[in-house]
Residue, then its C-alpha position, 0 to 999 in steps of 0.5 A: x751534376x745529377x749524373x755524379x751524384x747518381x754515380x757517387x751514391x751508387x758506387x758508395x752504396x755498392x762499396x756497403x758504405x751506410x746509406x746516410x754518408x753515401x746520401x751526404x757524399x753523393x751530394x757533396x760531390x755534386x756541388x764541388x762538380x757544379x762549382x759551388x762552395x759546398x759546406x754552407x749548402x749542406x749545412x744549410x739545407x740539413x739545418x732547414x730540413x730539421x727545422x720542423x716543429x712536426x719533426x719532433x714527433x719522431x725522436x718521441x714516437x722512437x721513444x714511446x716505441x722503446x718503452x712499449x716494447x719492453x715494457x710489457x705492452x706487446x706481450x698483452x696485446x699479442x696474447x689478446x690477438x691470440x685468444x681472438x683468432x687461434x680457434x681458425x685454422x692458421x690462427x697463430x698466423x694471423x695473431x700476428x697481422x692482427x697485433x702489428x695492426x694494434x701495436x703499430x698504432x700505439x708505437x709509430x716505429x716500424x723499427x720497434x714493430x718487428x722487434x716487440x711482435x718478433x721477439x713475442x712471436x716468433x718463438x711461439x710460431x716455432x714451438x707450435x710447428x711453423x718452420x722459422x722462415x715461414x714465422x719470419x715471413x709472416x712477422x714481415x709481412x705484417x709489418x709490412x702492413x704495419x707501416x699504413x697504420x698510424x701513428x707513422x713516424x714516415x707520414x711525419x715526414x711526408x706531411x712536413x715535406x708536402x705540406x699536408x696534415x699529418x693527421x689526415x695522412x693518419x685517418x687515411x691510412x687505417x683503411x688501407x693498412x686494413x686492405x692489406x691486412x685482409x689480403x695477407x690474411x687471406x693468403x695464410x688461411x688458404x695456405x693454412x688450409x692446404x697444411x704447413x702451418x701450425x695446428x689450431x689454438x682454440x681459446x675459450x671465452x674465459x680467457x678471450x675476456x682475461x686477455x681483453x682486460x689485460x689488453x685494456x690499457x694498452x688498447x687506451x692508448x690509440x684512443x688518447x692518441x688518435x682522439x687527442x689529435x683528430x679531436x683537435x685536442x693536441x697536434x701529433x707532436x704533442x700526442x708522441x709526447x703524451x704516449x712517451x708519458x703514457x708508456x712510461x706510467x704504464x711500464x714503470x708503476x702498472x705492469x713494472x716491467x721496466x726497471x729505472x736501471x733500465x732507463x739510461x739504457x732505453x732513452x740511449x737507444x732511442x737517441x741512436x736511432x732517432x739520430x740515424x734518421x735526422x742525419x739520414x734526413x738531412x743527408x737527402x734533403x741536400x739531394x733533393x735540393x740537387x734535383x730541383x736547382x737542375x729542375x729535374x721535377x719540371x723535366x718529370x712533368x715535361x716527360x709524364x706529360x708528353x707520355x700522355x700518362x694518367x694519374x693510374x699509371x704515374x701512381x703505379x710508375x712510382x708506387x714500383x719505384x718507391x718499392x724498389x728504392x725502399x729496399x735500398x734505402x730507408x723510407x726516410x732517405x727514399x721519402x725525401x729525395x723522391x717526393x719533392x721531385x714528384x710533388x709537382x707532377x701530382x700537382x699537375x695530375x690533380x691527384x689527392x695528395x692524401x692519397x699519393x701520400x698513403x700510396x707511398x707509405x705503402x710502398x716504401x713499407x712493402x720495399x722494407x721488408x723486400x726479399x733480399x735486401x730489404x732492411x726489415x727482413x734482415x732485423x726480422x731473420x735476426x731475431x729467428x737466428x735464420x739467415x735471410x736466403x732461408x726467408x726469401x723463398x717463403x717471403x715472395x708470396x706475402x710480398x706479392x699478396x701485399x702488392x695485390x692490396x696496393x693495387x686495390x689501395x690505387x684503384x680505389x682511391x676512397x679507400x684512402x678518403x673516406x676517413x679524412x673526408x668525413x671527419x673534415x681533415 
């Protein structure tokens, strides 16, 4: 039964049929192979996986991202980077790391990360003599990093599916996504040292202070947010709906860069992609139900263990495949089919499932961006009009400096535990 569904999904998938309905008829097929009746089990295991007070954090968190993206919040906070780090050589460059690290802690989707910091970005790079496919890297890798820094709509899912707080997963991701911030930024200095990057954009003190007062209420919001939920005031669902509100005020009364004509448009787009999730949730949970009735995760933990392989090398093993299919996949589908498998193997392992869990967002968010199919760097290459064969050259190194932080995230596990630990999560 695991062999067709394996062949099913990758023939469906070869044949450019969307990841969800490959997922769902991979597993269709391999209950009819096994003699089940198939329907109600799908049926069922879709309705269970969706059943989750925790998951309606994500359709709020799609949607807090949408209005922050057109809302006028990006654009702040990205001026703020600016003025914060143009005066080093590859500034421009580095504005970019240093804004994803920001705006992905107020918008929760990676989605709405390439597409606010691309379109601000971008342009700029360009005019300011970055070749586009070297800006589309940059923007990329960032968002790349990104995915690390809470809130993460892909932690949301994990900690529903490992039974693990979600905001732990939160604190233990900001050190982390630090990590590989430091070493993607290391990367574009020394480049930008050797040349190919754009000039310098000093920015005198006056204006640093003007940017940082127009960043105020934006920065406001990962405060509510993150001291909300580790203070124990609300639980992170409540906080997606609590930043819906915010960007709304905000975009709507204070900056009135979103129209109510607008709106309908907006709350659409949000419904779309928070529908392509859900179904592409519930698609692989019929997978994952697949594997643990053949008990390929007891089979896993038989092999790992007859191996003889330590926790290190059981995190390298499938940090590596979580990049891979993270490429193929979307995190959500790659997250759900795989985790279960190897919950009991870390189980067995006595490895923290904290920090196997921020190893695989990190993971799943380097294989994202993946040259060359990596979904997005094709969302990022559409917003420079490039093609993305245009991107893969100058994208490998920003890949491999984001593989060398997780490196360091596995082998120095308190990188990942030291928040969670001293705020008692």
């Amino acid at each position: 039964m695991v062999a067709l569904t394996t062949v099913v999904f990758v023939i469906l998938l070869l044949l450019a049929v969307p990841v969800a309905f490959s997922v769902g008829m991979a597993g269709f097929a391999g209950l009819w192979w096994s003699g089940a009746y198939p329907l109600p089990v799908i049926t069922q295991q879709m309705f269970l996986t969706a059943d989750s007070f925790v998951l309606l954090a994500i359709p709020l968190f799609i949607l807090a991202g949408a209005l922050m993206e057109t809302g006028g919040i990006a654009v702040r906070l990205v001026r703020f980077a600016q003025a914060l780090v143009g005066w080093i050589r590859g500034g421009l460059a580095m504005a970019v790391v240093i804004a994803e690290y920001i705006f992905s802690g107020i918008s929760g989707s990676t989605i709405a990360d390439v597409s606010a910091i691309g379109a601000t970005m971008i342009p700029p790079m360009t005019r300011a003599g970055y070749p586009p496919e070297e800006a589309v890297s940059v923007v990329a890798a960032a968002s790349a990093m990104g995915i690390l820094v809470p809130p993460c709509i892909l932690m949301i899912i994990i900690g529903a599916i490992a039974n693990v707080s979600v905001a732990a997963l939160f604190a233990g991701g900001f050190i982390p996504a630090l990590v590989l911030g430091i070493a993607i930024m290391g990367y574009i200095y020394v480049r930008a040292r050797r040349g190919g990057m754009g000039p310098v954009q000093p920015a005198s003190l006056r204006e640093l202070g003007r940017s940082f007062l127009h960043a105020l209420i934006p920065l406001g919001l990962p405060i509510i947010i993150f001291g909300g939920i580790l203070g124990g005031v609300f639980t992170p669902t409540e906080a997606a709906a609590v930043a819906v509100f915010y960007a709304a005020i905000v975009g709507l009364f204070i900056y009135q860069e979103i129209s109510w004509a607008a709106l309908p448009e907006i709350l659409i787009r949000s419904a779309v992609v928070t529908a392509n999730v859900c179904f592409l949730l519930g698609t692989a949970a019929v997978v994952a139900w697949i594997l643990a009735v053949q008990q390929v995760p007891a089979l896993l933990v038989k092999a790992m263990t007859s191996l003889a392989a330590g926790p290190v090398v059981f995190l390298f093993l499938t940090a590596v495949l979580f990049v891979l299919l993270g490429a193929i996949l979307e995190g959500p589908a790659t997250v759900v089919i795989l985790l279960p498998t190897f919950l009991p193997v870390v189980k067995q392992l006595n490895i923290d499932l904290i920090h196997y869990s921020i190893v695989v967002t990190a993971a799943v968010g380097i294989g994202l961006f993946l040259p060359p199919i990596g979904v997005g760097l094709f969302i990022s290459c559409e917003i420079a009009k490039i093609t993305v064969d245009r991107a893969v050259r100058p994208m490998l190194p920003y890949v491999l400096f984001l593989c060398l932080g997780l490196v360091v995230v596995i082998l120095v596990p308190w990188f990942t535990l030291i928040l969670p630990r001293l705020l008692k999560l």
